[in-house]
C-alpha positions as CSV (number, residue, x, y, z in Angstrom):
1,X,3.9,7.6,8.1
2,X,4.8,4.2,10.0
3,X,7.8,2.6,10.0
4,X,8.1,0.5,6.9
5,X,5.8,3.0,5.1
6,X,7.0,3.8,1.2
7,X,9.1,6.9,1.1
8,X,7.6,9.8,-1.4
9,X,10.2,9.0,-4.0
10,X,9.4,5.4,-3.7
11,X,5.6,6.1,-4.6
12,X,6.1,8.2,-7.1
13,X,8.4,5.0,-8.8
14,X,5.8,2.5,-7.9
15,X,1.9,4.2,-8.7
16,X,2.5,4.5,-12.5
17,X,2.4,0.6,-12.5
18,X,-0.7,0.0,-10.3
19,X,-4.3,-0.4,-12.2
20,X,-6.7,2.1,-12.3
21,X,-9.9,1.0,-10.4
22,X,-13.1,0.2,-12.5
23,X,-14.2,4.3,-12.0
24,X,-11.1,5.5,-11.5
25,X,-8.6,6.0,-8.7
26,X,-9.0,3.9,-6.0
27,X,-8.9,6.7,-3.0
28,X,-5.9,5.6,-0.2
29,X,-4.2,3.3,-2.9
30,X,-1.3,4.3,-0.9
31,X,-2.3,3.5,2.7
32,X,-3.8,-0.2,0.7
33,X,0.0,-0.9,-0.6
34,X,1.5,-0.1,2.7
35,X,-0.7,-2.7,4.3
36,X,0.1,-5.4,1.5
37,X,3.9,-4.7,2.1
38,X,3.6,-4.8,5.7
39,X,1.1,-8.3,5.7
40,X,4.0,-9.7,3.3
41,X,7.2,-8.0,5.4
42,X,5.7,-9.7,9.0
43,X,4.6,-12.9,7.6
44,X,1.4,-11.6,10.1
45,X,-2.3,-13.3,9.3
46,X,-5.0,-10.7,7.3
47,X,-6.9,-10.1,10.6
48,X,-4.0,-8.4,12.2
49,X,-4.0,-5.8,10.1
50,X,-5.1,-2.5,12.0
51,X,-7.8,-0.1,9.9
């Protein structure tokens, strides 16, 4: 977990609110948020984002 990163308890508050994908799950749904957040937190362009 990076710095920054949602906390377990945090997660568990926040994933009952996100959509399901078209089939389901979307696999890493976490590890997708945590990018959003830290794009947002950083004020950082898309591109800088690491994969």
């Amino acid at each position: 977990m990076a710095p920054g990163d949602l906390t377990d308890d945090e997660w568990f508050l926040i994933e009952p609110h996100l959509p399901l994908g078209e089939r389901g799950p979307i696999p890493d749904l976490r590890r997708q948020f945590n990018g959003v957040m830290w794009r947002f937190r950083t004020g950082s362009p898309w591109r800088d984002l690491s994969s």
